[in-house]
Backbone as CSV, one residue per row, in Angstrom:
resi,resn,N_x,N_y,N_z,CA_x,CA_y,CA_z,C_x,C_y,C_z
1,UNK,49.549,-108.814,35.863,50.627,-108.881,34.859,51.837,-109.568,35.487
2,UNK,52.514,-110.766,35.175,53.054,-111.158,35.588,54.640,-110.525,34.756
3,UNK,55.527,-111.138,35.287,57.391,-110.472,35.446,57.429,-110.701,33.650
4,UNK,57.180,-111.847,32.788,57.132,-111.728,31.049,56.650,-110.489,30.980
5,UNK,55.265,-110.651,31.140,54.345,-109.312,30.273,55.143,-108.109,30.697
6,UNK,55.537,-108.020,32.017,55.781,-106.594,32.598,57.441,-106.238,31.598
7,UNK,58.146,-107.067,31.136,59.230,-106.750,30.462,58.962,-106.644,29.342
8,UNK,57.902,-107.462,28.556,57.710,-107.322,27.252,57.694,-105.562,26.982
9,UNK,56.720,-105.390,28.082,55.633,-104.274,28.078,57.014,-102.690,28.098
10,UNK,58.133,-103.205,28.715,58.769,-101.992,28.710,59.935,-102.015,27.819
11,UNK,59.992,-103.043,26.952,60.662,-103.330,25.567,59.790,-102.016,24.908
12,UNK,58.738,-102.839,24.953,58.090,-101.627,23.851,58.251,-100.815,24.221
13,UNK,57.674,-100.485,24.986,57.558,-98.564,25.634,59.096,-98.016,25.477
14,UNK,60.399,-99.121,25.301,61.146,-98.143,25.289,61.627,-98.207,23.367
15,UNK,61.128,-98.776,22.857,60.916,-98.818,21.152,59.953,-97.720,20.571
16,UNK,58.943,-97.392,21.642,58.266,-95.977,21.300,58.977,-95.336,21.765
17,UNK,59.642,-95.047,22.376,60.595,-93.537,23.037,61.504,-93.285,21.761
18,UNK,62.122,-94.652,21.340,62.950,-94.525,20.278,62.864,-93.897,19.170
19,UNK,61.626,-94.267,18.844,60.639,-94.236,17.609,60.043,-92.468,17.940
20,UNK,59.857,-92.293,18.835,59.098,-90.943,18.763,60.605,-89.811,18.803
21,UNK,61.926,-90.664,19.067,62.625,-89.380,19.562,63.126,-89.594,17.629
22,UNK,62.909,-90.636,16.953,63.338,-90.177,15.567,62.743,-89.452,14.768
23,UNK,61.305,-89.447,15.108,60.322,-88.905,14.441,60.485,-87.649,14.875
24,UNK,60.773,-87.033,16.000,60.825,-85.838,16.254,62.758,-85.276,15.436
25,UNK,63.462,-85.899,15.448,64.652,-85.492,14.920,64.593,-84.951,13.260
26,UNK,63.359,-85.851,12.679,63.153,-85.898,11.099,62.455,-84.554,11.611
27,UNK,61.460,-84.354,12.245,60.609,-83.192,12.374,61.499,-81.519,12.459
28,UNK,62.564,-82.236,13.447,63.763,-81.109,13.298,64.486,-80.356,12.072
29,UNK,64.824,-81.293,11.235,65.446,-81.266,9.559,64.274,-80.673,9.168
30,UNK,63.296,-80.336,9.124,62.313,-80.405,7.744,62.269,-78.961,8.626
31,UNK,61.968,-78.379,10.203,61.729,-77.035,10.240,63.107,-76.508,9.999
32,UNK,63.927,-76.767,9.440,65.300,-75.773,9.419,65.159,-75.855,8.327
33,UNK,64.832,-77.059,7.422,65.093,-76.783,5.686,63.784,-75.556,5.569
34,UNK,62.709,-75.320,6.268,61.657,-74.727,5.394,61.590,-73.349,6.590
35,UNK,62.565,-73.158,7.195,62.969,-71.783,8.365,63.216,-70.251,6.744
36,UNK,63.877,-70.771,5.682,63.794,-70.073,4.828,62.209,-69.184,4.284
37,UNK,61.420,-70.384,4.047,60.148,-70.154,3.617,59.468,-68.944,4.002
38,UNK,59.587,-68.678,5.704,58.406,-68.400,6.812,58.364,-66.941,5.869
39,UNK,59.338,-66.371,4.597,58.894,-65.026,4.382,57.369,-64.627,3.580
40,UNK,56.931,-65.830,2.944,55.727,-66.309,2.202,54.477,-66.781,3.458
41,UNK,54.991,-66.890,4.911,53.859,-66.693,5.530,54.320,-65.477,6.648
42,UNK,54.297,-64.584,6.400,54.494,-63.329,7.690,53.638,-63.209,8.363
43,UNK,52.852,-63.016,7.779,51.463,-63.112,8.922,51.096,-63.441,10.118
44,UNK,51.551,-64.761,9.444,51.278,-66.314,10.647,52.574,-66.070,11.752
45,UNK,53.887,-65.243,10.697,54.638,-65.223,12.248,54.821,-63.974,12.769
46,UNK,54.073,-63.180,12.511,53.900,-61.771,13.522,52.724,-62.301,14.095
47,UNK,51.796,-63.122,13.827,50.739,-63.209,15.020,51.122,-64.064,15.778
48,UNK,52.063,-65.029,15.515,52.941,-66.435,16.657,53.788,-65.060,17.315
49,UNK,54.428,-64.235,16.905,55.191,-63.485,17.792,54.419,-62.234,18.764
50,UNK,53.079,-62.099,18.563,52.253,-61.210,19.481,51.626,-62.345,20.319
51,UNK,51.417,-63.305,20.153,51.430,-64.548,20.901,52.003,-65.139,21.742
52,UNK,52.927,-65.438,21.409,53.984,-66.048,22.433,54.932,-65.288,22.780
53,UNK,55.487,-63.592,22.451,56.091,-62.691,22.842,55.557,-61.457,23.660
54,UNK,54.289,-61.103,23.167,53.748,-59.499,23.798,52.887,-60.333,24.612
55,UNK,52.214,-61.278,24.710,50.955,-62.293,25.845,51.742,-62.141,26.595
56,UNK,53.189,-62.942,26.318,53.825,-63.511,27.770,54.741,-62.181,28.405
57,UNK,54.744,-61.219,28.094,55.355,-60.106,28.307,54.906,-59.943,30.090
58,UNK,54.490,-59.828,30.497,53.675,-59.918,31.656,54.344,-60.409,32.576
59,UNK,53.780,-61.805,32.281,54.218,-62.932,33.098,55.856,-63.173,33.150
60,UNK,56.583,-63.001,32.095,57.846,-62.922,31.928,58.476,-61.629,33.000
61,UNK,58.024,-60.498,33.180,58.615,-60.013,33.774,58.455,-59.985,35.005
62,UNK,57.462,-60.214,35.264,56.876,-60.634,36.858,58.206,-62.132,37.421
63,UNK,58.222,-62.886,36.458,58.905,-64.070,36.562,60.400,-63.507,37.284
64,UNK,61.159,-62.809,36.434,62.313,-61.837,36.676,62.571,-61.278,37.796
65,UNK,61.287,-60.464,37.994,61.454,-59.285,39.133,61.441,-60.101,40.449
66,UNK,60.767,-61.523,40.588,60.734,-61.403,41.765,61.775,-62.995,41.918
67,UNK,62.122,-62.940,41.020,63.630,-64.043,40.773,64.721,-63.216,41.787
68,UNK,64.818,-61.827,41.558,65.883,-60.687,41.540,65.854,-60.757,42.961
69,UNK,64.541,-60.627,42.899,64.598,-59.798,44.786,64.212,-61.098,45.848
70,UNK,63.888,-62.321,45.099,64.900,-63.236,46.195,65.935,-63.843,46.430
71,UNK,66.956,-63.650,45.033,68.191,-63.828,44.877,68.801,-62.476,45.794
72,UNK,68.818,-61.378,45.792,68.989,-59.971,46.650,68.709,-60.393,48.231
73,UNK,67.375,-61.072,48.340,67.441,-61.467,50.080,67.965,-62.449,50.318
74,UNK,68.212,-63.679,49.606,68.907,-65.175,50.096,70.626,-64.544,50.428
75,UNK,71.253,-63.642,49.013,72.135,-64.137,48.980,72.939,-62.713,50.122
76,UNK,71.808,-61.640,49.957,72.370,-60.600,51.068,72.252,-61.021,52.623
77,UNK,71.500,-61.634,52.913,71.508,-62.084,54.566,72.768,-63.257,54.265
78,UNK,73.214,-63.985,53.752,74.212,-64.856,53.936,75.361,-64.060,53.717
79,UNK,75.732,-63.007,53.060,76.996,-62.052,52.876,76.987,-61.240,53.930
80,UNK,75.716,-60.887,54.978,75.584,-60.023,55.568,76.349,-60.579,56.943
81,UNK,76.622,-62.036,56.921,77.541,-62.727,58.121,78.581,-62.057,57.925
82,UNK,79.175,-62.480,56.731,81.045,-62.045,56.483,80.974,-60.148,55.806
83,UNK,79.870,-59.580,56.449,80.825,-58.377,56.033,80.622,-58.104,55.114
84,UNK,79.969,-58.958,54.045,80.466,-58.879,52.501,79.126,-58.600,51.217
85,UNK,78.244,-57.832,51.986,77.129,-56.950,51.343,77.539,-56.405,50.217
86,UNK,78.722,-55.959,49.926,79.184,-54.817,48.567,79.161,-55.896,47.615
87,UNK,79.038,-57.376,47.939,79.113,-58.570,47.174,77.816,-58.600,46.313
88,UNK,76.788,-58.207,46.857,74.926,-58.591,46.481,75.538,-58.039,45.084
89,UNK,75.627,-57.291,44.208,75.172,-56.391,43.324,75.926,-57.622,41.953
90,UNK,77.230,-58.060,42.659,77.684,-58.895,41.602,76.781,-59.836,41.340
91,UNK,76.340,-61.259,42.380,75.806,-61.982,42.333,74.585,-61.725,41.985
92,UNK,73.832,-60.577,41.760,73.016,-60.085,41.540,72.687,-59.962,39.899
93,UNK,73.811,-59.598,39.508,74.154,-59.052,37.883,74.071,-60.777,37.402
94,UNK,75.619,-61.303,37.978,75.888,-62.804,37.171,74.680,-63.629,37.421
95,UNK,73.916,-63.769,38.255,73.270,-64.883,38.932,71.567,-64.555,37.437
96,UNK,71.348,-63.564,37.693,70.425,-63.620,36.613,70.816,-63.290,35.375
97,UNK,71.119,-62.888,34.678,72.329,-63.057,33.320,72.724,-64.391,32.677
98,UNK,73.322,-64.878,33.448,73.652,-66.221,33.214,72.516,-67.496,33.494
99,UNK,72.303,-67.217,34.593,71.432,-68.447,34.760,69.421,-68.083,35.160
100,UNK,69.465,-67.344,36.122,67.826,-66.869,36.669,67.121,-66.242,35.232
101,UNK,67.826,-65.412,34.589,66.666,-64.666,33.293,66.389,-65.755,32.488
102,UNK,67.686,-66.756,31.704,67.273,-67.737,31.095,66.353,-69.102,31.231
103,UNK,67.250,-69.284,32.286,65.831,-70.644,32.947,65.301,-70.335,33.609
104,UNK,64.348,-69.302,33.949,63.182,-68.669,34.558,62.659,-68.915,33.624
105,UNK,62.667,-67.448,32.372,62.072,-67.117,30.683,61.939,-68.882,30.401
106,UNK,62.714,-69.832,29.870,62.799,-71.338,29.403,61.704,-71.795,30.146
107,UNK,61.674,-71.454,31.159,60.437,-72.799,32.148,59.530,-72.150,32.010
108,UNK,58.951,-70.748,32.009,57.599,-69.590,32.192,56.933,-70.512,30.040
109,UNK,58.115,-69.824,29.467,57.675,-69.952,28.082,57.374,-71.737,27.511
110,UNK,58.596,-72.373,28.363,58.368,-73.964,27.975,56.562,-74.563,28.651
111,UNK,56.289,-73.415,29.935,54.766,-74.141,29.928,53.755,-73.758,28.828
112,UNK,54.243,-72.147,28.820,52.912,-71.336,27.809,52.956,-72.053,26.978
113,UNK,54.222,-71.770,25.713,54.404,-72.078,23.996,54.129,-73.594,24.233
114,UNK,54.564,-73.908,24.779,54.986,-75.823,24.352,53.616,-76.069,24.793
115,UNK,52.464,-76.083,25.455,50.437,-76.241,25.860,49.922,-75.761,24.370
116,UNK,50.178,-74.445,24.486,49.597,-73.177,23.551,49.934,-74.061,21.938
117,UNK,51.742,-74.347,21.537,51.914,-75.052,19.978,50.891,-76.361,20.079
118,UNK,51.368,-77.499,21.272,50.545,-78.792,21.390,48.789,-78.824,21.178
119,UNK,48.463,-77.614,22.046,47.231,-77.715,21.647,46.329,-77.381,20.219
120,UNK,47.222,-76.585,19.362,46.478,-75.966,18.480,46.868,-76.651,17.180
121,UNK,47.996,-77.522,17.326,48.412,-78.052,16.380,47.403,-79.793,16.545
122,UNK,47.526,-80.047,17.811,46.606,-81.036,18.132,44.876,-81.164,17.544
123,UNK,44.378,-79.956,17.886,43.306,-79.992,17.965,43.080,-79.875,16.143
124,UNK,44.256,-79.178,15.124,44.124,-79.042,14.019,44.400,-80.984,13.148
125,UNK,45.021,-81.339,13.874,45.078,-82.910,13.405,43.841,-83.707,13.788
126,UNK,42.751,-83.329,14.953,41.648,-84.205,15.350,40.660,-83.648,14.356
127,UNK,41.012,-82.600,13.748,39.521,-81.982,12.604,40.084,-82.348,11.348
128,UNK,41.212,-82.858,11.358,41.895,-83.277,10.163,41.961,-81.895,9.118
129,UNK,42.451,-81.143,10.014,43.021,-79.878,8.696,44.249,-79.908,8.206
130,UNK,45.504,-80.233,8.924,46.331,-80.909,8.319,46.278,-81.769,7.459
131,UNK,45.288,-83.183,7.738,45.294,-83.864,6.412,45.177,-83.070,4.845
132,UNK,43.884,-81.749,5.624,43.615,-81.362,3.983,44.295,-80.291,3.713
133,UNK,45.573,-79.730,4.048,46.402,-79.295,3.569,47.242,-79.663,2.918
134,UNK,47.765,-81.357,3.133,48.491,-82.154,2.368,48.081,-82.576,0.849
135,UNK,46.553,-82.936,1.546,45.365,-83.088,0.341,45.561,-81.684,-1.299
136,UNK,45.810,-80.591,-0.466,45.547,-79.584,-1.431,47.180,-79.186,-1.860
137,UNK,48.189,-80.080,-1.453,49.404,-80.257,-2.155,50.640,-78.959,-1.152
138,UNK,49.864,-78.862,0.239,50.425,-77.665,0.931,51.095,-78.494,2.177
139,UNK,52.754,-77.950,2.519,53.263,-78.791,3.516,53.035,-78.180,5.245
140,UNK,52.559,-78.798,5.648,51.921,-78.708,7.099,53.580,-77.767,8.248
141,UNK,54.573,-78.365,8.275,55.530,-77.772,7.984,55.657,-76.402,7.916
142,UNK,55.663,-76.394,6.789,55.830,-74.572,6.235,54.886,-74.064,6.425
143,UNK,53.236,-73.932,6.694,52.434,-73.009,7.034,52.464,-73.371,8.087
144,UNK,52.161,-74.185,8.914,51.514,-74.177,10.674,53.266,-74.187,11.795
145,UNK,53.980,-74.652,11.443,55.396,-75.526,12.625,56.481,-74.316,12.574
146,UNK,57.068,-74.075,11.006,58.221,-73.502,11.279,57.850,-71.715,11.446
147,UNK,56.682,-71.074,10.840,56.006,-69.975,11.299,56.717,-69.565,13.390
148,UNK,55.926,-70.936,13.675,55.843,-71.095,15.397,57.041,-70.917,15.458
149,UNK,58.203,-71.651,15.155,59.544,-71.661,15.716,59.961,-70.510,15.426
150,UNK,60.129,-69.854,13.903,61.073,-68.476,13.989,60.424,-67.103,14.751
151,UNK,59.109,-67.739,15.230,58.183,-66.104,16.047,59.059,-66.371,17.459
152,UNK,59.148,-67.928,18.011,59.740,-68.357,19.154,61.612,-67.678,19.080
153,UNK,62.234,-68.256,18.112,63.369,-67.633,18.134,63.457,-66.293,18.170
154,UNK,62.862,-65.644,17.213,62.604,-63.891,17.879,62.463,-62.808,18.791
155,UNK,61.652,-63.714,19.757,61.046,-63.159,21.157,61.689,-63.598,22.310
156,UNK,62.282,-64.765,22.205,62.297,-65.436,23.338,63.383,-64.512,23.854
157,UNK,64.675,-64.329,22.939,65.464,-63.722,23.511,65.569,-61.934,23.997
158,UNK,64.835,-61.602,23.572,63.924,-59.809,24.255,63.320,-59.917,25.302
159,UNK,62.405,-61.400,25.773,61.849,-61.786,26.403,62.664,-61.925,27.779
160,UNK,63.712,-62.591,27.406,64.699,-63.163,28.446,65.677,-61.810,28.639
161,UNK,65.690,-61.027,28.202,66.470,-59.229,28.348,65.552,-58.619,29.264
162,UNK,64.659,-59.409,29.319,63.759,-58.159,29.691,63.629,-58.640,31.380
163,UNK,63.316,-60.283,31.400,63.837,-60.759,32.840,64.719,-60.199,33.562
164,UNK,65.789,-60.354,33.021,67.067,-60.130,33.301,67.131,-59.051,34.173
165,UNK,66.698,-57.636,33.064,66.469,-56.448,33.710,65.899,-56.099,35.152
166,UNK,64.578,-57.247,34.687,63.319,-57.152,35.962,64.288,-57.492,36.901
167,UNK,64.885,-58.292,36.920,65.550,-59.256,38.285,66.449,-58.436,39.093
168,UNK,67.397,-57.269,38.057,68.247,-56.834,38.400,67.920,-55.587,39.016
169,UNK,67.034,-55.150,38.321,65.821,-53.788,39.125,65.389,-54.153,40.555
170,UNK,64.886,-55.341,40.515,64.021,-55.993,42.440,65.150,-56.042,42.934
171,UNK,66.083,-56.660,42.366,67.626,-56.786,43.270,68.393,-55.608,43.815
172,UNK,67.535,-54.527,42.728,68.427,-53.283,43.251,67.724,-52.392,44.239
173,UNK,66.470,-52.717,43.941,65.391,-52.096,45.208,65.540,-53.070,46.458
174,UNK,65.502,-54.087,46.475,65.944,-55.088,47.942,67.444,-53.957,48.607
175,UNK,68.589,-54.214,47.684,69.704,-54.221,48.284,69.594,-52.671,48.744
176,UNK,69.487,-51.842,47.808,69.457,-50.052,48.472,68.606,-50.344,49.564
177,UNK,67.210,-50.996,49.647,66.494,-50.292,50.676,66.863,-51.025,52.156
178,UNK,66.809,-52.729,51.907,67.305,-53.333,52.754,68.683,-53.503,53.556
179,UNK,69.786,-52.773,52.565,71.156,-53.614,53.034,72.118,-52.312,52.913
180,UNK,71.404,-51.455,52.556,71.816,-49.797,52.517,72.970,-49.577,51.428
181,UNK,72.990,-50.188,50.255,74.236,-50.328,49.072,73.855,-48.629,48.284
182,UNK,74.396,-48.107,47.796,74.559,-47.007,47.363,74.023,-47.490,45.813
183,UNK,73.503,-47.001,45.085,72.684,-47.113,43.875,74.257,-46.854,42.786
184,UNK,74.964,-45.814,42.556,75.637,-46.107,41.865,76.530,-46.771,42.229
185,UNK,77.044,-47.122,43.362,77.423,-48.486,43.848,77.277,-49.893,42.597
186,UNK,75.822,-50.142,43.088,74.931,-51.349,42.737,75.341,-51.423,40.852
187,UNK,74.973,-50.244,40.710,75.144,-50.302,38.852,76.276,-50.231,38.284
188,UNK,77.344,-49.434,39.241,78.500,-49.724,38.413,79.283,-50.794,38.612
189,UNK,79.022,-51.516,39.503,79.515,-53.354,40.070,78.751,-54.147,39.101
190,UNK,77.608,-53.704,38.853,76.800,-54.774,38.431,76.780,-55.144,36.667
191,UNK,77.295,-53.760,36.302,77.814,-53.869,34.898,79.126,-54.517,34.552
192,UNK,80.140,-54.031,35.505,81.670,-54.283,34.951,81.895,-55.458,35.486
193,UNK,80.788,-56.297,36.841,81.469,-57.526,37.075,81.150,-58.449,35.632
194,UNK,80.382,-58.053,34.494,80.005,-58.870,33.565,81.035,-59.134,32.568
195,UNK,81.626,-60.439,32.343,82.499,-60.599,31.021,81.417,-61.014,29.660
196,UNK,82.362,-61.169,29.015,81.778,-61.414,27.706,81.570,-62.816,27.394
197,UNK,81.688,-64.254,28.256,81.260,-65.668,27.825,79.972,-64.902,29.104
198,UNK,79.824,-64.083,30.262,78.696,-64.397,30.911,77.055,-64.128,29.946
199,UNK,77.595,-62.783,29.082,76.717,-62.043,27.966,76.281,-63.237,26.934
200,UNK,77.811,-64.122,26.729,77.422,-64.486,25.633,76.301,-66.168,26.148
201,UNK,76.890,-66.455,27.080,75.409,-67.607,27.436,74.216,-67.186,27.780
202,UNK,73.919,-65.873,28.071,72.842,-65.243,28.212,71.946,-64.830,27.143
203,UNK,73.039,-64.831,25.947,72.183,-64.731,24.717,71.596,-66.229,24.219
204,UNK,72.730,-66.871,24.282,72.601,-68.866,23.430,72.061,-69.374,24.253
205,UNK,71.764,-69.287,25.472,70.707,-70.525,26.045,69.290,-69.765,25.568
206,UNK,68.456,-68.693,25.041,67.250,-68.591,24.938,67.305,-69.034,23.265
207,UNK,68.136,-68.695,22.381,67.764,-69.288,20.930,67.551,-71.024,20.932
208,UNK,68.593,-71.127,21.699,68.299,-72.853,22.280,67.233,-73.539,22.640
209,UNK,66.439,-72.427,23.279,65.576,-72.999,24.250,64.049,-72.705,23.307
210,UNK,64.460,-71.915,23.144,62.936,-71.466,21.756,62.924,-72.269,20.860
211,UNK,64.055,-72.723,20.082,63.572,-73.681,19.013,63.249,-74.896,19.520
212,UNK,63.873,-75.758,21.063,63.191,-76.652,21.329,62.275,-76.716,22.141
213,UNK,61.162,-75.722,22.869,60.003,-75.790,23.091,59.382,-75.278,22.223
214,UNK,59.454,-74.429,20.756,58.124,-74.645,19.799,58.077,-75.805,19.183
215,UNK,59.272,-76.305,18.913,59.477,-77.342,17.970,59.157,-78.834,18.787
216,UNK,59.212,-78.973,20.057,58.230,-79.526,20.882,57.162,-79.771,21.059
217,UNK,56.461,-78.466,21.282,55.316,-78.410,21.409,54.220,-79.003,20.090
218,UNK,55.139,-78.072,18.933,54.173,-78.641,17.622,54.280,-80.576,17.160
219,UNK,55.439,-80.972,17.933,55.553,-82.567,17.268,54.388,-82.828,18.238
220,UNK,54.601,-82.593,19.599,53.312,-83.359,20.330,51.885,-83.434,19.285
221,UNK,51.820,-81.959,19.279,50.750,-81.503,18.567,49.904,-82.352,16.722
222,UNK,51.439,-82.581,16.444,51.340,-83.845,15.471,51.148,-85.106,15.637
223,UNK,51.550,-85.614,16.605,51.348,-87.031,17.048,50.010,-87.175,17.591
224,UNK,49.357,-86.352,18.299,47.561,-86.251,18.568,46.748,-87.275,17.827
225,UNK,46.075,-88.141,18.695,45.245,-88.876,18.216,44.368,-89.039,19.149
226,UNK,43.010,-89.732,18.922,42.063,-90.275,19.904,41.169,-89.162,20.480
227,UNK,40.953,-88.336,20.289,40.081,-87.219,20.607,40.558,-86.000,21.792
228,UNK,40.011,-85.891,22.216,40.374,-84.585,23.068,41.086,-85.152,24.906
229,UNK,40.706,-86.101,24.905,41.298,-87.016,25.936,43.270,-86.814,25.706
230,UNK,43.600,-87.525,24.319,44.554,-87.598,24.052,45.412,-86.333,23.995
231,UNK,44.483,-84.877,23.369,45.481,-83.771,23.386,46.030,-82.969,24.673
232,UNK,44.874,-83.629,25.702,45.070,-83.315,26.963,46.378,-83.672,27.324
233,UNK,46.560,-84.819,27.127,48.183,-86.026,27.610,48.666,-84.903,26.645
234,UNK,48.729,-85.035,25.378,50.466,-84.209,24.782,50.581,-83.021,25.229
235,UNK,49.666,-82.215,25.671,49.770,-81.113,25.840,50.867,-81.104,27.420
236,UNK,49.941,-81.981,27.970,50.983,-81.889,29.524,52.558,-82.199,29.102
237,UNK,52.168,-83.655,27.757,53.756,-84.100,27.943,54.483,-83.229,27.127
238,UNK,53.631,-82.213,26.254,54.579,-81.232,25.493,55.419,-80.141,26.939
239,UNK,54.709,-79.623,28.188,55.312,-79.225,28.948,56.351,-79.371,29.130
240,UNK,56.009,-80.606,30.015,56.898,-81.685,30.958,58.464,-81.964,29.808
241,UNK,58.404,-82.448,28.685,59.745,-82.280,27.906,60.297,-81.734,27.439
242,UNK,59.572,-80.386,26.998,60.416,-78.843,26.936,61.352,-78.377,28.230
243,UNK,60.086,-78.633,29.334,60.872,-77.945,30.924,62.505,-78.999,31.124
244,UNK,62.486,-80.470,30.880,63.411,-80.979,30.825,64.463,-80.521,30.076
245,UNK,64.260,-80.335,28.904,64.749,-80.040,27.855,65.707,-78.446,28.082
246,UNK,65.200,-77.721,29.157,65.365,-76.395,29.468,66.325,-76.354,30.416
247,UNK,66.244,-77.063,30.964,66.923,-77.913,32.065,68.157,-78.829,31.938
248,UNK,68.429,-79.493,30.562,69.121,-80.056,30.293,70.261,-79.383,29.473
249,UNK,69.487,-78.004,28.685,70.530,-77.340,27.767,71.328,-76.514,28.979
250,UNK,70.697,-76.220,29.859,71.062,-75.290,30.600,72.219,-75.506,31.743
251,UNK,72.427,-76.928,31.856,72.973,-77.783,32.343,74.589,-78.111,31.108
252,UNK,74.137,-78.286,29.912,75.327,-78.498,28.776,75.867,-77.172,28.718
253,UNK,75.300,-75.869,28.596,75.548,-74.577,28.430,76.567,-73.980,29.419
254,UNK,76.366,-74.529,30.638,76.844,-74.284,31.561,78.316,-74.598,31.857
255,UNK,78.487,-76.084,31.811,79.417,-76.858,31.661,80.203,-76.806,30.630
256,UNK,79.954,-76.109,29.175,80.539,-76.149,28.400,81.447,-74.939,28.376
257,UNK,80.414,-73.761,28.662,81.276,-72.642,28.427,82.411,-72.819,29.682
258,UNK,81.976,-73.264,31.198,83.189,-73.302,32.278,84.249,-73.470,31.216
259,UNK,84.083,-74.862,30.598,85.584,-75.825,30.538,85.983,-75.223,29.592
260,UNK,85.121,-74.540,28.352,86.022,-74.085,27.383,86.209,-72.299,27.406
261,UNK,85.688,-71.783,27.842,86.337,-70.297,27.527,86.532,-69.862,29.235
């Protein structure tokens, strides 16, 4: 391929990026207009929410607990220079609260949901059941996509409470056993160092992060073509741009609340 072709070639590729990030924006509008609907399919979203909420229950807290208790050993042997051990319990509280429960939970759930939506929505476009839902005058949309997203908005954030907890529990078993902190010590630092913008990004980065890895996962899952080869690719790239994506809010979230509250 010579230096033409090789530019032509990334004209396009960047006219599909374009093209797929509009198609996914239209995909955005249509699950918020039909987020009303999901009460005509309940079903579909208590079983997306024993799915992608009570499955990952597990793994989510495992994720947490041992977030906690190496945030508890990194940051207690470096306080343990200056003296300043009575410190662990804060950094302990803020450090997963704010940032470890959420983008832990975001990256654990952006691999599960965003594989788990890509694949099933994928594999439902290669048998063409979507087509014949359209066929029978039914919007693909409102039964299969926005179901996924409001089970995702539901859980994610119980999900990410529940990290939180885990993290702050290992953190509190590290620091008592390792660094000799007094237990009501640990809990009553670890509550009152918390303000109310730390609570409140601890809640808004997981609603954030749920609607854009289901709502991720299922566009991949729509765009599927070419057989099972192909759902393989969206499925990875449904990952791979949620985890960014998790990464990127978490990054605006961050920066925003500093400068403004």
């Amino acid at each position: 391929m010579n230096y033409t072709e090789l530019k032509i070639f990334s004209k396009e590729s960047f006219k599909n990026k374009i093209r797929l990030l509009q198609n996914y924006t239209l995909l955005v509008f249509d699950i918020i207009k039909m987020i009303p609907t999901v009460r005509k399919n309940r079903d579909v979203v208590l079983n997306e929410m024993y799915m992608i909420g009570t499955k990952a229950l597990v793994l989510v807290a495992l994720g947490g607990l041992f977030s906690g208790v190496v945030l508890a050993i990194e940051s207690g042997h470096n306080l343990e220079k200056f003296g300043a051990t009575m410190l662990i319990s804060r950094t302990i509280s803020l450090g997963m609260v704010r940032e470890l429960g959420p983008v832990i939970t975001g990256l654990l759930l952006a691999a599960r949901t965003s594989a788990k939506n890509a694949s099933e929505i994928g594999a439902m476009q290669l048998s063409e059941q979507i087509d014949a839902l359209s066929a029978f005058g039914l919007n693909p949309v409102e039964k299969l996509i926005a179901p996924r997203v409001v089970a995702a908005l539901i859980m994610f954030l119980p999900l990410t409470m529940i990290a939180d907890m885990a993290g702050i529990l290992g953190g509190m078993f590290v620091t008592n056993t390792t660094f000799h902190i007094d237990l009501a010590y640990f809990w009553n630092t670890a509550i009152n160092v918390l303000q109310f913008k730390d609570i409140f990004v601890g809640i808004i980065k997981p609603i954030f992060f749920s609607f854009f890895i289901a709502s991720i996962g299922c566009y991949y899952g729509l765009i599927t073509k070419g057989g099972t080869t192909d759902l393989g690719k969206k499925s990875i790239n449904a990952v791979v741009t949620s985890s960014i994506v998790v990464l990127f809010l978490d990054f605006i979230f961050t920066k925003v609340v500093w400068e403004v509250m």
